[in-house]
C-alpha positions as CSV (number, residue, x, y, z in Angstrom):
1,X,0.0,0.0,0.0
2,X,1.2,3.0,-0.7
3,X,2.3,5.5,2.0
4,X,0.5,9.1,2.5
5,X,4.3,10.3,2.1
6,X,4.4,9.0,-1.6
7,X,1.6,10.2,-2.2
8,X,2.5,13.8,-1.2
9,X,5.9,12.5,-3.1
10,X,3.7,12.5,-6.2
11,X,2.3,15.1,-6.0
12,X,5.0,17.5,-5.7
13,X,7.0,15.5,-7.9
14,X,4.1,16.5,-10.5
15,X,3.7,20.6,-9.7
16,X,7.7,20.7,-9.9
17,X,7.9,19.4,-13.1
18,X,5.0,21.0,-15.0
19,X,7.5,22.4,-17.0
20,X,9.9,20.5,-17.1
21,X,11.9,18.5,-20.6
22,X,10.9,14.9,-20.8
23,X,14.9,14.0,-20.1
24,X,14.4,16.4,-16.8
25,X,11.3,14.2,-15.8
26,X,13.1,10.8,-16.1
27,X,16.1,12.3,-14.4
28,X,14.0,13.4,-11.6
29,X,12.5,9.6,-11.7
30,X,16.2,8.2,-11.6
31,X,17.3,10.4,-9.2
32,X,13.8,9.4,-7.0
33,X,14.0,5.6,-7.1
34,X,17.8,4.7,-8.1
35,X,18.8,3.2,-10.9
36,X,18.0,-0.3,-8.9
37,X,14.4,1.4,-8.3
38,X,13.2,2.6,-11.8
39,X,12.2,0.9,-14.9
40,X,10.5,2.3,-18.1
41,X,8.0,0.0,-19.8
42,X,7.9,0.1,-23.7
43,X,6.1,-1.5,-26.0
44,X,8.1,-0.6,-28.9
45,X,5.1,0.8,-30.8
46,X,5.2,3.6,-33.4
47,X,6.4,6.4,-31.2
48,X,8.6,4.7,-28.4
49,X,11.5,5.6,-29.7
50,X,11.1,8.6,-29.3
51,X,11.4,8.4,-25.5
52,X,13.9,5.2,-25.2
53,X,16.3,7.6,-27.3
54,X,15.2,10.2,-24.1
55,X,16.1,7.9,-21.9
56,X,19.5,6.6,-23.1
57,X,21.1,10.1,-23.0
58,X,20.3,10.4,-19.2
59,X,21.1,6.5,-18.8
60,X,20.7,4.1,-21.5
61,X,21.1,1.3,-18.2
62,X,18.1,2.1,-16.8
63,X,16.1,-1.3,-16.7
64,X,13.7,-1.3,-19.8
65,X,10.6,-3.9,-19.7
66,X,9.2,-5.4,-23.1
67,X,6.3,-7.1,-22.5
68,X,6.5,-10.1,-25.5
69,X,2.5,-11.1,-24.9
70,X,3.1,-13.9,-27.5
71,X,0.9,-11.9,-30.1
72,X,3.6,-9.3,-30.8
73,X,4.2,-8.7,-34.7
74,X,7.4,-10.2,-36.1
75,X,8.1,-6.7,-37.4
76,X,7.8,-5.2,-33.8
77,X,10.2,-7.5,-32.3
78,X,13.0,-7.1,-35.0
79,X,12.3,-3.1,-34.1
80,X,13.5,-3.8,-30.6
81,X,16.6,-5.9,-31.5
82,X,17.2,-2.5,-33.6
83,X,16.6,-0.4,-31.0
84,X,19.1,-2.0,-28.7
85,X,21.3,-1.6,-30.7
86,X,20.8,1.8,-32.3
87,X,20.5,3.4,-28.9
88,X,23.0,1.3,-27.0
89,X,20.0,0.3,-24.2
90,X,21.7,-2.1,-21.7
91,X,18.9,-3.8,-19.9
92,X,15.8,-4.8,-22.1
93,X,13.9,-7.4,-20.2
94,X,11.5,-9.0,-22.2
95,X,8.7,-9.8,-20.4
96,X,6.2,-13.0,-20.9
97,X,3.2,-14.2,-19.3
98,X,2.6,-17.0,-17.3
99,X,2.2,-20.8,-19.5
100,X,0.0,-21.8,-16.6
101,X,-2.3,-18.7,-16.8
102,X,-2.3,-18.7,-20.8
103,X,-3.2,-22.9,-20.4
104,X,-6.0,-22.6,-18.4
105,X,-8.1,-19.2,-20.1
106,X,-6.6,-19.5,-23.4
107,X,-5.7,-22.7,-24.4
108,X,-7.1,-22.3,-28.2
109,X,-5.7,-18.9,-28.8
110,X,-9.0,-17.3,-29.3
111,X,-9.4,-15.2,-26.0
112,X,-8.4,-12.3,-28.2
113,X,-11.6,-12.8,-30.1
114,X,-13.8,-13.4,-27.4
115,X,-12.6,-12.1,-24.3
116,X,-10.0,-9.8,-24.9
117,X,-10.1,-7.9,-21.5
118,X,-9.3,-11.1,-19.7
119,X,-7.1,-12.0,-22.7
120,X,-4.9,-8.2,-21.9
121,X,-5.0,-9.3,-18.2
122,X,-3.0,-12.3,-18.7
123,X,-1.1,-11.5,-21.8
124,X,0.1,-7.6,-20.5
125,X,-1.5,-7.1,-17.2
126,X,-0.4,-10.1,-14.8
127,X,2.9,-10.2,-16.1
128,X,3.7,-6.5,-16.1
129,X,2.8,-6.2,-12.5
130,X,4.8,-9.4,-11.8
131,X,7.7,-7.7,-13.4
132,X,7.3,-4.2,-11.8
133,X,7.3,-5.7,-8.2
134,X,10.9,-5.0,-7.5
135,X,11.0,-1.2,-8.7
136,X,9.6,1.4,-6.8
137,X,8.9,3.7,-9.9
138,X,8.4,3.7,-13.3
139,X,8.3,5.6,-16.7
140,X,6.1,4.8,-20.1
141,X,5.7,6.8,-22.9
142,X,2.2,8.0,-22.6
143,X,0.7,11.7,-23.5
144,X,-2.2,13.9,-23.4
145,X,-2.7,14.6,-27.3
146,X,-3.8,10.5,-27.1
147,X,-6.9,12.0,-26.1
148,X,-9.6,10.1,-24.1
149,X,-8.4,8.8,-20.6
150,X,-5.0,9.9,-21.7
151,X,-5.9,13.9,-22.0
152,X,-5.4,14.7,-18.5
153,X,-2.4,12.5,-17.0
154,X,-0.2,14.4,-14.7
155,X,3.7,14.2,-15.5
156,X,4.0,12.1,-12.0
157,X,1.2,10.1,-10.1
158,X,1.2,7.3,-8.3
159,X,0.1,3.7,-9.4
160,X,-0.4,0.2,-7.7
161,X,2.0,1.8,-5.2
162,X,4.6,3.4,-7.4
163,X,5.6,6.4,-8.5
164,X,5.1,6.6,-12.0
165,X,6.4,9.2,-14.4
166,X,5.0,10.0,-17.7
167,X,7.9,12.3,-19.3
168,X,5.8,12.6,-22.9
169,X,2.4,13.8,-20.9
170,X,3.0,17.9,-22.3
171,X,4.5,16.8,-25.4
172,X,2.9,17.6,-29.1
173,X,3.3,14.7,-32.2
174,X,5.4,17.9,-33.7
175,X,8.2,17.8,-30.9
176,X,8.1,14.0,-31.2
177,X,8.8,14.2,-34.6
178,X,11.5,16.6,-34.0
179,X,13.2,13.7,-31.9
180,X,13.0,11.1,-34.6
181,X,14.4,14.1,-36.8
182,X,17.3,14.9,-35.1
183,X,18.2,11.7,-33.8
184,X,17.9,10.1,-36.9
185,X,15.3,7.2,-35.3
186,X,14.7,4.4,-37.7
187,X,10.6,4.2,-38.0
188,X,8.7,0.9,-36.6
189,X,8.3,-1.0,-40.1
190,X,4.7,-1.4,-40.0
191,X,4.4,2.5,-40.1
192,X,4.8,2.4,-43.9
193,X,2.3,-0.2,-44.3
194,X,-0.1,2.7,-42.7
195,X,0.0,1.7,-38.9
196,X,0.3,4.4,-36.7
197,X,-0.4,2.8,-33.2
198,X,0.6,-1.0,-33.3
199,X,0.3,-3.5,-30.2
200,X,-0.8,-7.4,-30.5
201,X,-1.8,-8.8,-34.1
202,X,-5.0,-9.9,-33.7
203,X,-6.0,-6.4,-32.4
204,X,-4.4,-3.8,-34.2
205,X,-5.2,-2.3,-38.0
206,X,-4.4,0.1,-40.4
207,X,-6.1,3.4,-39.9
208,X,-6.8,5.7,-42.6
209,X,-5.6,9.0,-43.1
210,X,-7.3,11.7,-40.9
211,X,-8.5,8.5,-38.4
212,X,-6.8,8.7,-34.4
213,X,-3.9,6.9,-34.6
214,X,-5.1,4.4,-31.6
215,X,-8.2,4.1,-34.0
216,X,-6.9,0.9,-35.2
217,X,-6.5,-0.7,-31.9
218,X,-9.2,-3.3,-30.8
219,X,-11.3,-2.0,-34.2
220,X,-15.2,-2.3,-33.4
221,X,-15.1,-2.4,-30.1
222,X,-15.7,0.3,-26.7
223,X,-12.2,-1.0,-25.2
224,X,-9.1,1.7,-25.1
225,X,-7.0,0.4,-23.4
226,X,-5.3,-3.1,-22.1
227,X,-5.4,-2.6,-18.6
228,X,-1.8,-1.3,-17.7
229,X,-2.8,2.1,-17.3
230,X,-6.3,1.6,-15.1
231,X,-5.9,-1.6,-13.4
232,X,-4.1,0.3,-10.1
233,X,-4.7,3.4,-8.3
């Protein structure tokens, strides 16, 4: 359970840094929780290089969590083996779930189809927490021009009893694109083929032009979001 003192923590964490550069954020998270204390989750979508590059010119050792949910696009997990490499990252952990949870709900490889709330529980969820539970803090690449629950998430709150830091929360898809600009970023490959947000296979399509770019995720149906972000408090 969280303390009342991390609480106040996060929320002064988040008025001090209102302002502040996404590299300033994640050095404020390093400096918070220790190296030993902080990870950053990525799913090595469209736009996550933007902040692993971030991240790697404060400390490209800072423990970085991959969560491999056995659905992942080939294309996505030859972006990460780039990525590595491109940004010298030291610690990528790639992150499964549990054979005993995926044999007894999803045996046939359906759950997708038919359950796909349980099926983001324990494919992302489960797992993620699993992973997390030795970090007191922790950074992803969310932001508020996502729209929808996204629009108003502070740059620090607290989550599942963490800190958690969302460096990209002010930033604008122009100062984004800056990043891949200047750094030179290799794009994820499926961005060509005309996906702008990509996560699992079975749930993820092209949009068209003028569409959200998280338009193409779980396609036809009211679910937003896996879980990750609104599972804790």
């Amino acid at each position: 359970m969280l303390s009342p003192g991390a609480v106040a923590s996060a929320v002064q964490y988040d008025q001090a840094l209102q302002s502040a550069s996404p590299a300033e954020v994640i050095a404020a998270a390093l400096e918070a929780a220790g190296r030993d204390g902080l990870a950053l989750v990525s799913s090595f979508g469209t736009e996550s290089a933007a902040l692993l590059k971030v991240m790697a010119d404060v400390d490209p050792a800072i423990p970085v969590l991959f969560l491999d949910t056995g659905w992942m696009f080939e294309e996505t997990l030859a972006y990460r083996d780039q990525l590595i490499l491109t940004l010298g990252l030291r610690d990528v952990r790639t992150i499964r779930p549990a054979t005993d949870a995926l044999a007894a709900h999803d045996s046939d490889g359906d759950l997708w189809s038919s359950d796909p709330d349980t099926c983001c529980r324990i494919r992302k969820v489960e797992p993620l927490a699993q992973a997390l539970a030795p970090f007191s803090a922790w950074i992803n690449g969310r932001k508020r021009f996502q729209g929808a629950s996204r629009a108003a998430i502070p740059v620090v709150e607290t989550d599942g009893g963490k800190l958690k830091f969302n460096p990209f929360a002010n930033v604008t898809p122009d100062e984004i694109g800056l990043i891949y600009a200047s750094a030179k970023l290799p794009p994820h490959p499926l961005v060509a083929s005309g996906f702008a947000s990509v996560g699992c296979m079975p749930c993820t399509s092209r949009t068209a032009h003028g569409e959200d770019p998280r338009a193409g995720r779980w396609r036809g149906r009211a679910k937003t979001e896996c879980g990750i972000h609104t599972s804790a408090g």
